[in-house]
N, C-alpha and C positions, 0 to 999 in steps of 0.2 A: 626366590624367583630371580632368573639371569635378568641383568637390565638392560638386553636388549630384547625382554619379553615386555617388562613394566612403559619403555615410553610407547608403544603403543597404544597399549591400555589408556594413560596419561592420556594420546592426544586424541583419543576418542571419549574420551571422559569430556573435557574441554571441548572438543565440537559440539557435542548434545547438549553439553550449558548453554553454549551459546546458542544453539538453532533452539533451545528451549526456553530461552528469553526473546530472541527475534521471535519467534510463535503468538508469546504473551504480548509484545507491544503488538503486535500485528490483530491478534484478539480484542486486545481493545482499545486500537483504534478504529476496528469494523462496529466493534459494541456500542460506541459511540455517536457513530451513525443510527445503529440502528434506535438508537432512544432519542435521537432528533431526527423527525423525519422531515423537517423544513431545510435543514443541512442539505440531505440527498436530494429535496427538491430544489435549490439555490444549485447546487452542484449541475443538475442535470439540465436546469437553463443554460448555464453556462457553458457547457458540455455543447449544446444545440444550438448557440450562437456561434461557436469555433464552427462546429458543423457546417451554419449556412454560410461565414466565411469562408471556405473551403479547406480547412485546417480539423485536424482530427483531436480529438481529446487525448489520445495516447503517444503522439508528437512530444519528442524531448522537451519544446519549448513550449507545449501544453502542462504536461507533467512539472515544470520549472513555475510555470505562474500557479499553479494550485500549491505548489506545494509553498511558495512565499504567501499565499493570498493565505492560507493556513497554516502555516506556522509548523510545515510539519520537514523532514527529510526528503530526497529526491526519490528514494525507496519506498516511504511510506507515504508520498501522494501518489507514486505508482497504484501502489497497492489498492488506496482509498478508490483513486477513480477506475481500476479494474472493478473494484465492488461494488460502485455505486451506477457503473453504466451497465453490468452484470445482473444489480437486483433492482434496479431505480428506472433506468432509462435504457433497456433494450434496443433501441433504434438510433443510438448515438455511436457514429461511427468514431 
């Protein structure tokens, strides 16, 4: 096989690893939630106090305090409070 057929192959090989481990932490850290459901309720107060300060949950510096207040990356409290205002709290803007 010529190798400038094989590095593509290569770097597509190596992105689907990777989008295939970003997938699994992303899996469960939604799984997570869903087996505490005190979590997504604690979330979604919080969520609705930014709210009636007039600050949204999806605000860079929303997203920045969740994601310190849990211990998680700036990606993955994206992600978490997409989820949990998604399946938890519909009315939190």
């Amino acid at each position: 096989m010529p190798q400038r057929c094989v590095l593509p192959l290569v770097a597509g090989l190596v992105a689907a690893f990777g989008l295939s481990s970003a997938h699994a932490a992303a899996s469960q850290l939604l799984e997570s939630v869903k087996q505490n459901k005190q979590l997504a309720s604690q979330l979604c107060g919080e969520f609705r106090k930014l709210n009636a300060s007039g600050r949204k949950a999806h605000d860079p510096a929303s997203i920045r305090n969740t994601a310190a207040s849990q211990g998680l990356s700036p990606i993955d409290a994206e992600i978490l409070t997409t989820y949990v205002v998604g399946m938890y709290c519909p009315d939190v803007r």
